[in-house]
C-alpha positions in Angstrom: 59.0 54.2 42.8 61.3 55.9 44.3 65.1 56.0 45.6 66.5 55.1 49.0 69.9 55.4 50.4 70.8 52.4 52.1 74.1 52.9 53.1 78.2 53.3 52.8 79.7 50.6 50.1 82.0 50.2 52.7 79.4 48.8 55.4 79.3 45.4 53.0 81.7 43.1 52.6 81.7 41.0 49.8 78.9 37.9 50.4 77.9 39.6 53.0 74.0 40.4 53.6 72.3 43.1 55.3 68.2 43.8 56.1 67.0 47.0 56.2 63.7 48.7 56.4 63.3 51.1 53.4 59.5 52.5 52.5 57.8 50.6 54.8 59.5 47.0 53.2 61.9 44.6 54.6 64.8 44.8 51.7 67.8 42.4 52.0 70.7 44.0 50.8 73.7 42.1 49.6 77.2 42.8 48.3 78.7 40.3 45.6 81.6 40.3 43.4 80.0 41.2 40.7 78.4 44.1 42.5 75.1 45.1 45.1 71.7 42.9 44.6 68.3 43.6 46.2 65.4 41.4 47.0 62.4 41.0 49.4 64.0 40.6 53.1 61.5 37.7 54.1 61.7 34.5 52.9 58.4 33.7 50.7 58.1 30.2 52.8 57.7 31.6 56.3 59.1 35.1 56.8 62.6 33.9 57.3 65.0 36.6 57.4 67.1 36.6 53.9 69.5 38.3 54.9 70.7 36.2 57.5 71.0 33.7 54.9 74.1 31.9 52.5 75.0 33.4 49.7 77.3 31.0 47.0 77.7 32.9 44.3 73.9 33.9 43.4 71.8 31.2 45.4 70.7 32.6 48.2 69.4 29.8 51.1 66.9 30.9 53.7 68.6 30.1 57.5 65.1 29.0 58.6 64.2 26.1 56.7 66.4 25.7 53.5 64.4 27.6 51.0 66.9 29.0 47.9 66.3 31.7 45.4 68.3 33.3 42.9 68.8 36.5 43.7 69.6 37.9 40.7 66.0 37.7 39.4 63.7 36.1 42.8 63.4 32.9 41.6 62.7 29.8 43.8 65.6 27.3 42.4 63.2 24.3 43.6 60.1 25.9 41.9 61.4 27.9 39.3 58.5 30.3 40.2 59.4 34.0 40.6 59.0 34.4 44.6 60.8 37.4 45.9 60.3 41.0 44.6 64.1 42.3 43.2 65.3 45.9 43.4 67.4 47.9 41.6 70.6 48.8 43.5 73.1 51.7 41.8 75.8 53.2 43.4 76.2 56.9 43.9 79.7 57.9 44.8 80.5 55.9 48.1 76.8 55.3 49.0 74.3 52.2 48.1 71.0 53.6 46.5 67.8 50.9 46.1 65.0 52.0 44.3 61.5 50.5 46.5 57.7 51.3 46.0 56.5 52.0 49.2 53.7 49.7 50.5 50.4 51.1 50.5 48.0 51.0 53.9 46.2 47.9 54.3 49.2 46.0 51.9 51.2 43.3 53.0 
C-alpha cells in the first residue's frame, strides 16, 4: 500500500465526484459533508464510471444503469454484497491523499 496525492481540497465541492487514475486503478474520489470517500472508479455491473454518478448523502447510483452502493463501506444496497474496493482518504494540509495498492501485471 501506499499513498497518492490526488489533489487540492479545493478542486471538490461538496457532493461532487471526481475519477482519477492512481497506481494503475480507476479511483472515484468524492467530497461529502462529513468529509473525502474513496472507492473503485468502475461500477461492478458494467464498468460504469462512478464518479459520474449521484451521490445523496452516502448512496452512490451508477449513471449507466442504476446500480447503488454505499460508499462508505462498497456495498451493493440491492445485494448487500461488498462490490467496490474502498480507500482510505486523509487530508494533509490543503491536499487529498488516498492510500491504493497498485495493480499487479496480468491483474484486472
Amino acid at each position: 500500500m501506499a499513498w497518492h496525492e490526488a489533489g487540492s481540497v479545493a478542486e471538490w465541492n461538496v457532493g461532487a465526484g471526481r475519477e482519477l487514475l492512481i497506481a494503475g486503478r480507476v479511483v472515484a474520489i468524492f467530497r461529502t459533508a462529513e468529509g473525502f470517500l474513496a472507492v473503485d472508479g468502475m461500477c461492478a455491473h458494467q464498468g460504469g464510471p462512478i464518479a459520474q454518478g449521484d451521490l445523496d448523502h452516502n448512496c452512490l447510483t451508477c449513471p449507466w444503469h442504476g446500480w447503488q452502493y454505499d460508499i462508505t463501506d462498497g456495498v451493493n444496497l440491492l445485494t448487500h454484497k461488498k462490490m467496490l474496493d474502498c480507500f482510505k482518504v486523509e487530508l494533509r494540509g490543503d491536499s487529498v491523499w488516498i492510500e491504493v495498492t497498485a495493480l499487479s501485471a496480468g491483474t484486472g
